[in-house]
N, C-alpha and C positions, 0 to 999 in steps of 0.2 A: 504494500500500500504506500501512494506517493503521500510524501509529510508536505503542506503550509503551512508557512507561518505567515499571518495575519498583522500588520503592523497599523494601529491606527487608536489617533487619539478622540475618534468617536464611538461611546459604548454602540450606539445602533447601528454603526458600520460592523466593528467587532463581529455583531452576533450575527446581520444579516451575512455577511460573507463566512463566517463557519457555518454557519446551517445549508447553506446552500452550498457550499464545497464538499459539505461532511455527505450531502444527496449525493454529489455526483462522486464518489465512492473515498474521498482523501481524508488523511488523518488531518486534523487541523488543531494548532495553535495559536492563542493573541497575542501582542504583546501593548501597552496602551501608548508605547513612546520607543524612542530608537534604545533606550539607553536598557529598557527590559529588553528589547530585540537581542540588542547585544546579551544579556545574560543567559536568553535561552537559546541562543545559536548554537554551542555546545552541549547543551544537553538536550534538546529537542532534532537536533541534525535536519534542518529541513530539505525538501528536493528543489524548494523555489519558497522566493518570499515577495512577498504584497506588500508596499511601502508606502504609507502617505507622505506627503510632503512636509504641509504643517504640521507641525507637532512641537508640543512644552518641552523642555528639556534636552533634545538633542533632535533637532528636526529627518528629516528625510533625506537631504542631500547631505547633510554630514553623516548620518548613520552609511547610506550605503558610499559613503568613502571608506567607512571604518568597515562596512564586511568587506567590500572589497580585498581590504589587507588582510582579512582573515581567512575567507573565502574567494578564491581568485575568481572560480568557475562556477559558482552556485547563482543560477538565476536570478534574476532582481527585476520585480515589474512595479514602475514607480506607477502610485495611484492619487487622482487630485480630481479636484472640485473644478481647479484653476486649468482651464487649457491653455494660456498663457507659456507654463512651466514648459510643456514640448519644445518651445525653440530655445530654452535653457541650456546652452552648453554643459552647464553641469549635470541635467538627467541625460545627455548620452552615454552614461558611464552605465546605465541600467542597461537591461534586453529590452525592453518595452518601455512603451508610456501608456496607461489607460487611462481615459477621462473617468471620474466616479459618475454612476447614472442607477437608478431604480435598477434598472437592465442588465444583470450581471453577464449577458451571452458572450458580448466580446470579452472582460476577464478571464470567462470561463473558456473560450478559444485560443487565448493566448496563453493561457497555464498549458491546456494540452498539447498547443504547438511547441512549444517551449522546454518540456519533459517530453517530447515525441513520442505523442500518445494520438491514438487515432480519435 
C-alpha cells in the first residue's frame, strides 16, 4: 500500500484529503505544518507528499527545500488556494503544482501519475 503524507494547515483540508485518498486505497498521514512534516518523514516513510504553501511555522517552500535534502527522490506535489505560486520559481523544485478545489480528481491523477500507478 502507497503511504501520503498530507501537509496542510487546514483541519478540513487534512481530513477531506485523507478520506478520500484512504477511498482510493492509500495509507495516509497529516501533518498541520512543515515542521511536523519534517518529524514524521522518518517514521511515516511516505511514497509522495501533498504540501501546502501557507503555513504557520515553516511554510511550504521552505519545508520542501528541507525534504528535499533529506529526500532527494520522494515526490513532492505542492498544493495552494493561490494559483499565483505556479510561476514561482521556487515550486519548480516540487513534481507538480495542484491548485486546491472541492474536486480532488486532478490530485488524485497526479498522485497516480506520479507513483506510476495506473
Amino acid at each position: 500500500m502507497k503511504r501520503v503524507l498530507v501537509v496542510d494547515d487546514e483541519e478540513s483540508i487534512r481530513l477531506l484529503y485523507k478520506e478520500e485518498l484512504e477511498e482510493e486505497g492509500y495509507a495516509v498521514e497529516v501533518a498541520r505544518d512543515g515542521l511536523e512534516a519534517l518529524e514524521q518523514l522518518p517514521l511515516f516513510k511516505p511514497d509522495i507528499v501533498t504540501l501546502d504553501i501557507k503555513m504557520p511555522r515553516l511554510n511550504g517552500i521552505e519545508t520542501l527545500k528541507r525534504i528535499r535534502e533529506i529526500e532527494r527522490r520522494l515526490p513532492i506535489i505542492m498544493c495552494s488556494a493561490y494559483g499565483e505560486f505556479k510561476q514561482d520559481l521556487t515550486t519548480w523544485a516540487s513534481d507538480a503544482y495542484v491548485v486546491k478545489c472541492a474536486d480532488l480528481t486532478e490530485l488524485k491523477n497526479t498522485i497516480r501519475r506520479l507513483l506510476g500507478l495506473p
